[in-house]
NUDREN-315610 format. One record per residue (C-alpha): residue number from 1; residue in one letter; y, z, x. Coordinates in nm, 4 decimals. Layout:
N
guba; nugu; y; z; x
NUM; a; Y; Z; X
...
***
This chain:
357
guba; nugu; y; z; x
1; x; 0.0000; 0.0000; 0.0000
2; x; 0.2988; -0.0851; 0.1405
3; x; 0.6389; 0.0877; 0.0478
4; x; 0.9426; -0.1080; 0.0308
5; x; 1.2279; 0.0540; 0.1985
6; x; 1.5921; 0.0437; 0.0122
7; x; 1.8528; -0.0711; 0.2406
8; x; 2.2458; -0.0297; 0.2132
9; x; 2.4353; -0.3579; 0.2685
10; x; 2.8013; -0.2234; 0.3183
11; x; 2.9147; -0.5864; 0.2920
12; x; 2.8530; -0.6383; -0.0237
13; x; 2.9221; -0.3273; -0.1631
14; x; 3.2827; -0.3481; 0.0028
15; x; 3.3358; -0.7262; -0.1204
16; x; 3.2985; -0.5770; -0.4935
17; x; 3.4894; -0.2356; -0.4389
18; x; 3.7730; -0.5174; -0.3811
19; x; 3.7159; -0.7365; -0.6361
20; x; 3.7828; -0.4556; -0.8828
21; x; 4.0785; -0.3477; -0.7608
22; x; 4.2197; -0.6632; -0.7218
23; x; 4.1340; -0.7195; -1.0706
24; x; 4.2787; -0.3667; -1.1397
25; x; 4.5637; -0.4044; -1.0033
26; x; 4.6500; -0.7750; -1.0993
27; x; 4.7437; -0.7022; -1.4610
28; x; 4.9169; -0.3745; -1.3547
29; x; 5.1644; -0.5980; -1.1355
30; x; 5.2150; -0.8362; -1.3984
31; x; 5.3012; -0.5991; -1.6740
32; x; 5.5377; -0.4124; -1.4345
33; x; 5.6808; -0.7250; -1.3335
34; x; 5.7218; -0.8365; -1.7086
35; x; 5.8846; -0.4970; -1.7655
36; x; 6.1438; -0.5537; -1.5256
37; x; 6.2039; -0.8808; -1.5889
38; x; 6.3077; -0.8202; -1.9204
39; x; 6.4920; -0.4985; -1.8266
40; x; 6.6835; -0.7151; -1.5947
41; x; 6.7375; -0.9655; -1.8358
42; x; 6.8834; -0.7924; -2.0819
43; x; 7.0753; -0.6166; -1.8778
44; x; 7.2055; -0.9320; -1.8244
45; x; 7.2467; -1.0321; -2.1591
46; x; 7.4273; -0.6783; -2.2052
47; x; 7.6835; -0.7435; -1.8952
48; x; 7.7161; -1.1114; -2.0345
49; x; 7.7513; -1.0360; -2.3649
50; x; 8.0242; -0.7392; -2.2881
51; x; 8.1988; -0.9893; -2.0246
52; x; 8.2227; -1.2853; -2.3732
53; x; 8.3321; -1.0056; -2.5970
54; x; 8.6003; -0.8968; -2.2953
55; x; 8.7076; -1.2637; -2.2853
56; x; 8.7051; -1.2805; -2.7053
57; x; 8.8702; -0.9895; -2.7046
58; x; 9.1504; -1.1122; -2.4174
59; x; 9.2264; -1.4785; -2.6033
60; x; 9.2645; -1.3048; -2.9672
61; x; 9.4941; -1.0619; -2.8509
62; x; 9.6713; -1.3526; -2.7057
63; x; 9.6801; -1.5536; -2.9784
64; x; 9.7538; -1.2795; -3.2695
65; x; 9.9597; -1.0561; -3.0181
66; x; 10.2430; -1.1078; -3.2786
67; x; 10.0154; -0.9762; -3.5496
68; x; 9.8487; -0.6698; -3.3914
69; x; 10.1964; -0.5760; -3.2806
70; x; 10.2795; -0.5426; -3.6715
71; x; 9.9520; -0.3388; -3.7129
72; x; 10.0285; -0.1402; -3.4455
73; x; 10.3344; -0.0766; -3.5741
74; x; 10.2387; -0.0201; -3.8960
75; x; 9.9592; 0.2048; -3.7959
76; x; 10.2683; 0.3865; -3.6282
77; x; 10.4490; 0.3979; -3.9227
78; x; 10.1168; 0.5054; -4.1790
79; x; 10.0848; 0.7307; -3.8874
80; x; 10.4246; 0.9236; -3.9420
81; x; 10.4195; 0.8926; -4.3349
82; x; 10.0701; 1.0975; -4.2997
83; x; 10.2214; 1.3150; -4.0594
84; x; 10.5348; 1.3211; -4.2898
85; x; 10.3662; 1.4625; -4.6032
86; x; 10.2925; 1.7593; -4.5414
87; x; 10.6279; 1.8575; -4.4603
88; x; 10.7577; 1.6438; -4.7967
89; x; 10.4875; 1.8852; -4.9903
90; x; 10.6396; 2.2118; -4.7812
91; x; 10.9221; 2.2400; -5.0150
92; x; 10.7402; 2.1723; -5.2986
93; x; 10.4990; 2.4719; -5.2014
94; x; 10.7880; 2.6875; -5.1447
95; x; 10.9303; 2.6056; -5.5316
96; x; 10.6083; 2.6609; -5.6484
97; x; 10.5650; 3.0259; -5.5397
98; x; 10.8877; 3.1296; -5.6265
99; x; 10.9722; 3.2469; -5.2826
100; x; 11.2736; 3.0167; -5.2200
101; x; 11.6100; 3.0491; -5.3182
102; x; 11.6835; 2.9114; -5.6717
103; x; 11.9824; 2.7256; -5.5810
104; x; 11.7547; 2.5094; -5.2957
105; x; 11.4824; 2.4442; -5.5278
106; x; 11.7110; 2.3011; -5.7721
107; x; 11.8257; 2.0744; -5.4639
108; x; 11.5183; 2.0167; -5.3879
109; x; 11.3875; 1.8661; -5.7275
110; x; 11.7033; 1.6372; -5.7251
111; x; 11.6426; 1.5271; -5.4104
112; x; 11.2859; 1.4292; -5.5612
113; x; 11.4348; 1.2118; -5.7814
114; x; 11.3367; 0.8633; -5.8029
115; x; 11.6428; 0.6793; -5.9507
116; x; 11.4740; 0.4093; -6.1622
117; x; 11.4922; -0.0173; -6.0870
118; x; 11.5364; -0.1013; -6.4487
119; x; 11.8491; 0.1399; -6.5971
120; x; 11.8300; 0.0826; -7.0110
121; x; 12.1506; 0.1529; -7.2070
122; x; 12.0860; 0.2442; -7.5406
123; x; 12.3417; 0.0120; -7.7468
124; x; 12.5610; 0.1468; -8.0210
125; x; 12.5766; -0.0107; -8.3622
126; x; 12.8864; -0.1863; -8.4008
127; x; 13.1215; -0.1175; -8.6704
128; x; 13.1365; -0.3964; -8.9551
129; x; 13.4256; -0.5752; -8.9752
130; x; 13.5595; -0.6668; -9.2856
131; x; 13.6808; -1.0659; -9.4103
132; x; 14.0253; -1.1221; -9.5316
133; x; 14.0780; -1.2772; -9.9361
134; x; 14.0021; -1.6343; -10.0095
135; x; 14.0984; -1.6373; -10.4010
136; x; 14.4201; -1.6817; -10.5279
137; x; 14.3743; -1.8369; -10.8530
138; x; 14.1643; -1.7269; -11.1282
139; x; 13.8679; -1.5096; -11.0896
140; x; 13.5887; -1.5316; -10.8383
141; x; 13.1807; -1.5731; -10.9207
142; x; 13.1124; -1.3016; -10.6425
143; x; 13.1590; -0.9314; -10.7078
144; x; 13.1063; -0.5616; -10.6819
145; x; 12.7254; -0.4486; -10.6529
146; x; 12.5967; -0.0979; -10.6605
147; x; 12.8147; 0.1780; -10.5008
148; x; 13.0502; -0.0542; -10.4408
149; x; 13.4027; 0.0619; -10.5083
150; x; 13.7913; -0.0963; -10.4558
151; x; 14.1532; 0.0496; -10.5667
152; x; 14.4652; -0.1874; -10.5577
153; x; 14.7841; -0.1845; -10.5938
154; x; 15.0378; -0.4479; -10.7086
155; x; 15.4059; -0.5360; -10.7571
156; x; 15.5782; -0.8196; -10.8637
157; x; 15.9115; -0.9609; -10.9457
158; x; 16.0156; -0.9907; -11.2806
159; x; 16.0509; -1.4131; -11.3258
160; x; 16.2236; -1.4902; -11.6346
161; x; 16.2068; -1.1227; -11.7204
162; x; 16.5248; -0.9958; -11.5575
163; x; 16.7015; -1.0487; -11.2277
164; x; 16.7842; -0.6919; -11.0899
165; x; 16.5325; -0.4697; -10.9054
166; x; 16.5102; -0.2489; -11.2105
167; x; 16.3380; -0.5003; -11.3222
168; x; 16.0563; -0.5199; -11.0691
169; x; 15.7421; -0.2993; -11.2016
170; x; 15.3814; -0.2349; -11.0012
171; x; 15.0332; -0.2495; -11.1620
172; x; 14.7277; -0.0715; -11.0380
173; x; 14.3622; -0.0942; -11.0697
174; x; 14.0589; 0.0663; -10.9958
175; x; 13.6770; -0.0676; -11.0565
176; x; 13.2937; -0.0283; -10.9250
177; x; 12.9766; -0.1914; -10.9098
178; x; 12.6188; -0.1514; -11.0640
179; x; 12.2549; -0.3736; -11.0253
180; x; 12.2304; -0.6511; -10.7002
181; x; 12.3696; -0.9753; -10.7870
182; x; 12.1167; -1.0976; -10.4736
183; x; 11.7376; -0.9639; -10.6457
184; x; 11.8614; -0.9543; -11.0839
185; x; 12.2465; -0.9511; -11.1207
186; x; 12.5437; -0.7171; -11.0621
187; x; 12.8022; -0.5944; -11.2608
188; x; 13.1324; -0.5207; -11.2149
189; x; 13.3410; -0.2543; -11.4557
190; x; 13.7426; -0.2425; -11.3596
191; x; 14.0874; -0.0751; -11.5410
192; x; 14.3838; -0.2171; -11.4776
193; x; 14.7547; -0.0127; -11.5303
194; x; 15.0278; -0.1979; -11.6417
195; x; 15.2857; -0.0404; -11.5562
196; x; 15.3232; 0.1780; -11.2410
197; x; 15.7326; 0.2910; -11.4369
198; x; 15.5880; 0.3722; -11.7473
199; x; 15.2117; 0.4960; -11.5911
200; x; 14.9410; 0.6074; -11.8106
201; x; 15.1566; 0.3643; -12.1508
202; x; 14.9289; 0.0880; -12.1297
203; x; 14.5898; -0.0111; -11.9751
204; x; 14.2930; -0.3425; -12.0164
205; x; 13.9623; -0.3132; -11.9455
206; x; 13.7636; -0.6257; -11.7289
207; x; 13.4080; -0.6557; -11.7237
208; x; 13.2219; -0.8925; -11.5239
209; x; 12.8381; -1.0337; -11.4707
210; x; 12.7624; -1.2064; -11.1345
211; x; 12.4502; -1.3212; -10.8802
212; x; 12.3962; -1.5436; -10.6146
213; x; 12.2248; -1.8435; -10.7257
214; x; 12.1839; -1.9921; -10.3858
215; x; 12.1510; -1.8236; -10.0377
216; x; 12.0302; -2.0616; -9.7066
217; x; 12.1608; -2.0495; -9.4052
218; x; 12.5140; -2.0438; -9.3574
219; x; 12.5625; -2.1016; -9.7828
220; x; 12.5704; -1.9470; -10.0182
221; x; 12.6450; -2.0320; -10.4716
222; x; 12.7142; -1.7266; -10.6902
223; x; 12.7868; -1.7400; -11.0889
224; x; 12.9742; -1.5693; -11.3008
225; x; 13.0386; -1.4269; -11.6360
226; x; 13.3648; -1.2677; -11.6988
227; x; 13.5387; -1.1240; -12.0385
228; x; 13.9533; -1.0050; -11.9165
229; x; 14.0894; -0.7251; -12.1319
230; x; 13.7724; -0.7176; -12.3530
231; x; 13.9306; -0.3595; -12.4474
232; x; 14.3093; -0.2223; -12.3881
233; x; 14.5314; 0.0775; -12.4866
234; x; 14.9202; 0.0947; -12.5698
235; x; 15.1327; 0.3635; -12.6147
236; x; 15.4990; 0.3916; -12.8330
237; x; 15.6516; 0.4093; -12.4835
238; x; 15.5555; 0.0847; -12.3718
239; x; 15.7269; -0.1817; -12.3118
240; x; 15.4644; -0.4498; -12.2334
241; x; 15.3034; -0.7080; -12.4445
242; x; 14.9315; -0.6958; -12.5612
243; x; 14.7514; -0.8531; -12.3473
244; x; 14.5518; -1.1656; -12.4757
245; x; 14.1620; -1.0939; -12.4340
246; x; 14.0014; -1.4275; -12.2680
247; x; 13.6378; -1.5311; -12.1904
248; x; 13.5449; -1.7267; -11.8438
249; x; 13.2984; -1.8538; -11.6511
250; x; 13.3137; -1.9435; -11.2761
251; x; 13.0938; -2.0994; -10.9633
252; x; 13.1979; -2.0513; -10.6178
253; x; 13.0672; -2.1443; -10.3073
254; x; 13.1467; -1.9575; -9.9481
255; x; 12.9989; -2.1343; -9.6480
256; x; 13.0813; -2.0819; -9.2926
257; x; 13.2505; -2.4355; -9.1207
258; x; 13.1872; -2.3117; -8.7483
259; x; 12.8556; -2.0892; -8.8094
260; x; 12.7974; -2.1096; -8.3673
261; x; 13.1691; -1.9303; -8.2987
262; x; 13.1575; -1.5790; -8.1832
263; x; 13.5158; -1.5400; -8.3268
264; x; 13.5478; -1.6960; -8.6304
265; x; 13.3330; -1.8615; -8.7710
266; x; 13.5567; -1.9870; -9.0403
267; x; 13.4104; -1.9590; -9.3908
268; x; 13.6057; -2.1690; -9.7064
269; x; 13.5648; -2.1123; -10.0319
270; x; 13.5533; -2.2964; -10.3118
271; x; 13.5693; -2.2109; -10.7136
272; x; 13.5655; -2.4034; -11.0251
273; x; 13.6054; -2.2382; -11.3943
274; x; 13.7060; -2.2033; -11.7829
275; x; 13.8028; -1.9981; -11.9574
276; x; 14.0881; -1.8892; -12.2529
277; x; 14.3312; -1.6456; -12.2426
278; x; 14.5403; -1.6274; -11.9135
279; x; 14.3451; -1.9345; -11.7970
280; x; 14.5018; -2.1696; -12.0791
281; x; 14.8450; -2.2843; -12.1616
282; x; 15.0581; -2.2916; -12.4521
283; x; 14.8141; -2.3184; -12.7912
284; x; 14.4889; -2.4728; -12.5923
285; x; 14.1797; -2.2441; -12.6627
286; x; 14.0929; -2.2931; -12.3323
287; x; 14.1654; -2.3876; -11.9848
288; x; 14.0312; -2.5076; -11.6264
289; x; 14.0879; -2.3233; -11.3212
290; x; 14.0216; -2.3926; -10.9555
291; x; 14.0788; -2.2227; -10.5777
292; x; 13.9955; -2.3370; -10.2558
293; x; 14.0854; -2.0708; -9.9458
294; x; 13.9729; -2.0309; -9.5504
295; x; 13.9735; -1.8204; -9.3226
296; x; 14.2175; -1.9506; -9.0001
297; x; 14.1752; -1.6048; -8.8255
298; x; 13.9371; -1.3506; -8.8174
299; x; 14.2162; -1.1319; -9.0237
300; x; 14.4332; -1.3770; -9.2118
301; x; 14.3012; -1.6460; -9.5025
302; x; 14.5499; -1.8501; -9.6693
303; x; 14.4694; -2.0316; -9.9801
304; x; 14.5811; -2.2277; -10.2874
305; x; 14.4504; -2.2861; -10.6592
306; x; 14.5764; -2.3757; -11.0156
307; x; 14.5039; -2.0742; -11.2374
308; x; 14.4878; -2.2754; -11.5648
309; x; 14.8255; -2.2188; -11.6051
310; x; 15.0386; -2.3351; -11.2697
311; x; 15.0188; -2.3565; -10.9010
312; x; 14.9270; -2.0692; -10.7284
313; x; 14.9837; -2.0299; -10.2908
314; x; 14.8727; -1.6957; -10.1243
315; x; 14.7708; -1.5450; -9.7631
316; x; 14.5942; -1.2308; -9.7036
317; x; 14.5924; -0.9970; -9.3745
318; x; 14.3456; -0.7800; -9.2409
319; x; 14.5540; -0.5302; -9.0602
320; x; 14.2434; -0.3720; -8.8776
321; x; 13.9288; -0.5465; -8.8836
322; x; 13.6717; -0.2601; -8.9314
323; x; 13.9136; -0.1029; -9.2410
324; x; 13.8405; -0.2688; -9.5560
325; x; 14.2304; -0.2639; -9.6169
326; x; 14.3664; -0.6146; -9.7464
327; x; 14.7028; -0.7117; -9.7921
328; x; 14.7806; -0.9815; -10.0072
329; x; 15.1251; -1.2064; -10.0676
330; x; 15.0988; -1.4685; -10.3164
331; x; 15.3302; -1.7165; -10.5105
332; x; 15.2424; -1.7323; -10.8830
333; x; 15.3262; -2.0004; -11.1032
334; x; 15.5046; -2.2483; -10.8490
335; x; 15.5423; -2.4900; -11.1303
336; x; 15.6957; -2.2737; -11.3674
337; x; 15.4945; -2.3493; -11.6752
338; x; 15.4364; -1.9998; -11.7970
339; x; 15.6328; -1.7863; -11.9850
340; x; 15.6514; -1.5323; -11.7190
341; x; 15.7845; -1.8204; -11.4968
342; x; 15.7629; -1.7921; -11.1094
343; x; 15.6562; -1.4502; -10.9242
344; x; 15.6222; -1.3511; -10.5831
345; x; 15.3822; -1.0689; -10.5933
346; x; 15.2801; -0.7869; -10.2567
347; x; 14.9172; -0.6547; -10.3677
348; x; 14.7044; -0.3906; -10.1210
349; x; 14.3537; -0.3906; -10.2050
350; x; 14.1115; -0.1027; -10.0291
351; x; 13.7036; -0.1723; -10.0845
352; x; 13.5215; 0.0678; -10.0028
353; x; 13.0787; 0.2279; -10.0309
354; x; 13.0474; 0.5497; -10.1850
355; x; 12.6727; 0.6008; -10.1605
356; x; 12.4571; 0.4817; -9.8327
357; x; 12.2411; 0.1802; -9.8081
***
């Protein structure tokens, strides 16, 4: 039997202790390579990347220097408003717990106060202004409405009566409204005194019906029924005649001729009407009537008519324009044909409201 003997062969056993370590060490280099490869690389990328955004950074300040300068500046400014408020709010603090004196608070809360952009007067109503007379002849188709009042006084001269002074006499009157001539129709009650020498002897009684037909724009129609004197007084101590009692109707028209002026706008009137009575001449039953009159200033309307009987001129006066105060001067009978003959008569009318609309 023959034993084998087991031998050591260092070369070979060396030759494979080094092919595992080179095969070890091998991947070991290239991952530690690979690490700092990419380290380096993106530290690089980092130093790059920085040295771009240094270079972005350099041009846009260059080119927007004027703008960040505003910023700045405006940061500066947002800076010190911040800064600011607190001592703003210090006096406010102080007011609040009552520490301060009384006198600086109240400086201080005017000093607080913001004067406003838009400053809105509160505008007063303006007084109405009143329109001067337009009839002078006959009767007119407008008239006195609820709580509407007027007073007037007239004198005249005597005409074929008498010559002297003593013969000159005054008439008043006094009447008032009731109903709206605008939505049904309103109705006017007056008195007249004959005599202002001989006052209380002798008195008529007028009663009128009138509304407005027509209202548009700058016109307006109204129509009338009227009955003069429809009931009268006399006394022993007068001296005047009885007073004939006469029926009438009437249209007139008012419409403004320059509706755009701010000063006066210039309204004209027009009326057309019959009636007996006063309105007629010698034995007719009855009688035409007409007026025209306009208004040249905002106080002063002149106008003429025929009141069924003669030729009739007249002007009236507003002597303040928000004082319903009228003064009227009017020639009556310019052609002589009554029996009265030609007067000059001086009449003050006041109109006034005595319950509020």
């Amino acid at each position: 039997m023959s034993s084998k003997k087991h031998s050591v062969r260092p070369g070979n056993h060396w030759k494979q202790l080094i092919y595992l370590g080179l095969w070890l060490t091998l991947p070991t280099l290239f991952l530690t390579t690979a690490i700092s490869v990419n380290s380096a690389s993106a530290a690089d990328d980092i130093i790059t990347e920085n040295q771009n955004s240094e270079l972005s950074t350099d041009k846009t300040a260059k080119a927007n220097s004027v703008t960040d300068t505003k910023q700045v500046v405006a940061a500066a400014e947002l800076e010190k408003t911040v800064a600011s408020v607190p001592e703003q709010n210090q006096p406010q603090l102080i007011a609040q717990t009552g520490d301060g004196n009384p006198d600086d608070v109240d400086k201080i809360r005017q000093d607080l106060l913001i004067e406003p952009l838009i400053k809105i007067k509160v505008a007063l109503d303006p007084k109405p202004t009143y329109p001067p007379g337009l009839s002078f002849a006959g009767a007119s188709a407008f008239g006195a409405n609820m709580s509407d009042a007027f007073v007037g006084l007239s004198a005249a001269t005597a005409g074929n009566r008498g010559n002297s002074i003593n013969d000159i006499d005054a008439s008043t009157s006094l009447g008032f409204g009731l109903g709206n001539s605008e939505k049904l129709v309103g109705l006017e009650l007056s008195f007249n005194n004959g005599s202002v020498k001989n006052f209380g002897s002798n008195g008529t009684f007028d009663l009128k019906a009138h509304r407005i037909v027509y209202a548009k724009g700058t016109n307006q129609i109204a129509v009338a029924a009227g009955w003069k004197a429809f009931a009268q007084y006399q006394t022993k101590n007068s001296s005047e005649e009885i007073r004939p009692s006469s029926l009438y109707g009437v249209v007139t028209s008012y419409s403004l001729l320059k509706p755009n002026d701010p000063v006066n706008k210039m309204p004209v009137s027009f009326s057309l009407g019959v009636g007996g009575g006063d309105f007629r001449q010698g034995n007719a039953s009855t009688g035409v009537f007409a007026g025209a009159g306009v208004q040249v200033h905002p106080q002063v309307g002149v106008g003429l008519g025929w009141s069924g009987v003669g030729l009739n001129l007249g002007a009236s006066f507003v002597p303040v324009p928000t004082l319903p105060l009228t003064i009227t001067v009017q020639g009556a009978d310019l052609t002589d044909n009554s029996v009265g003959g030609t007067t000059f008569a001086l009449s003050i009318g006041y109109g006034f409201n005595f319950l509020p609309k």
